[in-house]
C-alpha positions as CSV (number, residue, x, y, z in Angstrom):
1,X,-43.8,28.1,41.1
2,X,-42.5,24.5,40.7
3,X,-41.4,25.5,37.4
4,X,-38.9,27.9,39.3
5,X,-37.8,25.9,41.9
6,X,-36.5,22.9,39.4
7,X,-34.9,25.9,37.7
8,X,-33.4,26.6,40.8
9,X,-32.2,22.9,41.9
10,X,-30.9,22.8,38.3
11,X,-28.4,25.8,38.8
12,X,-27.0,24.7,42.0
13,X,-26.4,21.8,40.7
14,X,-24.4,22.8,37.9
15,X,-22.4,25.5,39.5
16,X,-21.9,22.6,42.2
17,X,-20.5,20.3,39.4
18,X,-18.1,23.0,37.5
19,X,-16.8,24.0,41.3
20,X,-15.6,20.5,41.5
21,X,-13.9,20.4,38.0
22,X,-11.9,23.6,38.6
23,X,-10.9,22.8,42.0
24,X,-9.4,19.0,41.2
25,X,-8.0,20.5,37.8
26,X,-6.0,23.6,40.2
27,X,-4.7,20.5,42.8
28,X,-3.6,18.4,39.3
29,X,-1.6,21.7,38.0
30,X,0.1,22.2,41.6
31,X,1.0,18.5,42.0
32,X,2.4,18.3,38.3
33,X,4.4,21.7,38.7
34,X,5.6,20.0,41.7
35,X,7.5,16.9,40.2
36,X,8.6,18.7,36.9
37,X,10.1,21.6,38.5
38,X,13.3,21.2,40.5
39,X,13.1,23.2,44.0
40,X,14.8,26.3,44.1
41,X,17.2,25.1,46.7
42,X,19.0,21.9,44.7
43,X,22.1,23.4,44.3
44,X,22.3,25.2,47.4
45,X,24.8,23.9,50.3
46,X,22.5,22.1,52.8
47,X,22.4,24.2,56.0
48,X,22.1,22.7,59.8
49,X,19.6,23.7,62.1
50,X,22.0,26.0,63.4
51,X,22.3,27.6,60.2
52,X,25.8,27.0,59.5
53,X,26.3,26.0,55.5
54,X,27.7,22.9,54.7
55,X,29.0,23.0,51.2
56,X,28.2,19.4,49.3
57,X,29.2,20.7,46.1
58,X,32.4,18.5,44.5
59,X,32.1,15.7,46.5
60,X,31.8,13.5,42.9
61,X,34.1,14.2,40.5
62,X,32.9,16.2,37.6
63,X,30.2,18.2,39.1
64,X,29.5,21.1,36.7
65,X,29.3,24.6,39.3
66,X,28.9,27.7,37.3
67,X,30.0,26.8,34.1
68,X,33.6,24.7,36.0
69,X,34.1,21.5,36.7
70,X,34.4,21.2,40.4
71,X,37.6,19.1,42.1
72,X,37.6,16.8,44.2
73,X,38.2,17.3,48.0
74,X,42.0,17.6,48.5
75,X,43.6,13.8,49.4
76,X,46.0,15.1,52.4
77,X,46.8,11.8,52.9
78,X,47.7,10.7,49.3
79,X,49.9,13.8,49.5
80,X,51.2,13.4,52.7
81,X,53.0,9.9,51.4
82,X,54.6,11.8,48.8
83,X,58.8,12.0,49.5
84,X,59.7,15.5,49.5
85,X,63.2,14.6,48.6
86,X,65.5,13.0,46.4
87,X,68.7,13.3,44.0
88,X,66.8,13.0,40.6
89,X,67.1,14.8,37.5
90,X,64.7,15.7,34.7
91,X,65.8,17.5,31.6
92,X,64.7,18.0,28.1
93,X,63.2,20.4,25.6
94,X,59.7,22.1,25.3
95,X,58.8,22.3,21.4
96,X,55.6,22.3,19.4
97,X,56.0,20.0,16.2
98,X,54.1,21.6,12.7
99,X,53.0,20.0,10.0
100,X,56.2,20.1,8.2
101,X,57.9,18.6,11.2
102,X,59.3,21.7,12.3
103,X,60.2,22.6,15.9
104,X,58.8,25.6,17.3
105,X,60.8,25.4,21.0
106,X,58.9,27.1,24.4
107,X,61.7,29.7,25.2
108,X,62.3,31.2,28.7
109,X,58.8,29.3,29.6
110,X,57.7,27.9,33.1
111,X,57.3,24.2,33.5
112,X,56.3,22.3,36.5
113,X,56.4,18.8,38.0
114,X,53.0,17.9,39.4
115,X,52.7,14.2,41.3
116,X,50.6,11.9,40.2
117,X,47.9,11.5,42.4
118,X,43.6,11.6,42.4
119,X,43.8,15.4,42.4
120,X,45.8,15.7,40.1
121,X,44.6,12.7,37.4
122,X,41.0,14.5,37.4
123,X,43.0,17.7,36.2
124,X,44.6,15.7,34.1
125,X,41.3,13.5,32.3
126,X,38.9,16.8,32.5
127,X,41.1,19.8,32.0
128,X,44.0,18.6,30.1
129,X,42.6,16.3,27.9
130,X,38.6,17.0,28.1
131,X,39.6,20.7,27.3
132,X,37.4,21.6,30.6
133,X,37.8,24.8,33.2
134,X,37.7,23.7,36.7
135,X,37.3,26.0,39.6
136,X,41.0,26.7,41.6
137,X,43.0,24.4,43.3
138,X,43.5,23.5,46.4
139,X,46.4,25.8,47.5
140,X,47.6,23.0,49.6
141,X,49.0,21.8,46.2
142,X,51.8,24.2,45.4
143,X,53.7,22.7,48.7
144,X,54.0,19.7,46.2
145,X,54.9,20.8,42.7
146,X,58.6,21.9,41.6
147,X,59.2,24.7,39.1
148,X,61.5,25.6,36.4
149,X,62.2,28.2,33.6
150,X,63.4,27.1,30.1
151,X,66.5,29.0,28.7
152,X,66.5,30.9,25.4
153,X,66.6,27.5,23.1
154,X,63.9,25.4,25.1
155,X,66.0,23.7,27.2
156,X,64.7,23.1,30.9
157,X,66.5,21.2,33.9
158,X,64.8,20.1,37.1
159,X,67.4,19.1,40.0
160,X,67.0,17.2,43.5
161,X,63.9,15.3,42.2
162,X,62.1,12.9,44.2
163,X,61.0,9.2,42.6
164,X,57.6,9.0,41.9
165,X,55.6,9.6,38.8
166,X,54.5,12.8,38.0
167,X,52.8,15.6,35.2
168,X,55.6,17.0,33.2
169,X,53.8,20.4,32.6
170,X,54.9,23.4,30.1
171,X,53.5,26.1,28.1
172,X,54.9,26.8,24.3
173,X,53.6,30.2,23.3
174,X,53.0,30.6,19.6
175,X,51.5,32.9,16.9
176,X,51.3,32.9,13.4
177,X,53.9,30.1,13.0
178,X,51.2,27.8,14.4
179,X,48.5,29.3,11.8
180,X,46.7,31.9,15.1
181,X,46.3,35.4,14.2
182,X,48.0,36.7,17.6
183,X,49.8,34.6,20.4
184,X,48.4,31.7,21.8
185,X,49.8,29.9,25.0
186,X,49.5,26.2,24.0
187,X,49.8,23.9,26.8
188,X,51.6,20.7,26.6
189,X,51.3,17.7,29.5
190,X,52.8,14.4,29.7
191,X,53.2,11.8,32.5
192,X,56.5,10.3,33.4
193,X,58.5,8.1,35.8
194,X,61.2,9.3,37.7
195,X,63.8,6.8,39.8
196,X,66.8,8.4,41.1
197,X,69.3,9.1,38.3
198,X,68.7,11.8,35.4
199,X,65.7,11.1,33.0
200,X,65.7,13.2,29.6
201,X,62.8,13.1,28.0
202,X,61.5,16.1,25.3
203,X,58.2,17.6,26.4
204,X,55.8,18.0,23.1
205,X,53.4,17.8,21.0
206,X,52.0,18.5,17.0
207,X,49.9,21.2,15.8
């Protein structure tokens, strides 16, 4: 009989002792999957208790969202400094430069005049020149920019230009000339100063 009953007392024991080794080895697991594993809801928009969203996304430049970098908020009062009018004019040509030193001239291309500004210096640093997409802009913006078409030999003219600096901004589309096996569109930016007379200055670059 006592034979069984320290057989007994044994077995408790031990099924006592294991119980506590799995249960502190299931809280360790939980509290490590905790830390190492992001919550779902990071890169949600935070909600208020009325459930309305607020989107936090973009407020520091260069936020990556879905594969684009995300702008900035749009600076209405940078923008809203800006003169809106002015006697300047900006000519030129659009031409890609080959290896030979050959020009291969943008014909009957859109070009654009973009103001210098925080907006649009991160388009500038990440798309530009990093070679990054970024989601769409503002449509505030297009109150702000000034268009033009280039004739038949590159040649483009802006008129009634206000002084400022801005993003001299054209497209040269090009094929096999520029060694592509079909057309590419091959963006070409540059920044410049305008005052108040004409400026003639060539937009380009090499291939």
């Amino acid at each position: 009989m006592y034979r069984w009953v320290m057989h007994g007392i044994l077995a408790l024991a031990l099924a006592l002792g294991l119980g506590g080794c799995v249960q502190n080895s299931l809280l360790f697991n939980g509290a490590e999957s905790m830390f190492s594993r992001p919550s779902a809801q990071t890169d949600r928009p935070s909600t208020e208790s009325n459930g309305t969203q607020i989107d936090v996304s973009g407020v520091t430049s260069g936020v990556i969202s879905q594969g684009r970098v995300q702008r900035i908020p749009f600076p209405v009062e940078e923008y809203n400094r800006l003169p809106l009018k002015g006697s300047a004019t900006v000519t030129g040509d659009i031409y890609l430069i080959d290896a030979s030193g050959r020009k291969i001239y943008g014909r009957q291309t859109r070009l654009y005049l973009n103001p210098v500004t925080s907006y649009s210096r991160q388009w500038y640093t990440e798309s530009y020149l990093g070679g990054k997409k970024m989601t769409k802009a503002d449509p505030r913006l297009f109150n702000y920019l000034r268009f033009t078409t280039s004739d038949a030999k590159g040649h483009f003219a802006f008129y009634g230009v206000p002084p400022g600096r801005y993003y001299l901004i054209g497209v040269v589309r090009c094929g096999q000339e520029c060694g592509y096996d079909s057309p590419h569109n091959i963006r070409i930016a540059r920044e410049i100063t305008v005052g108040n007379e004409t400026l003639t200055i060539d937009l380009n670059r090499p291939i």
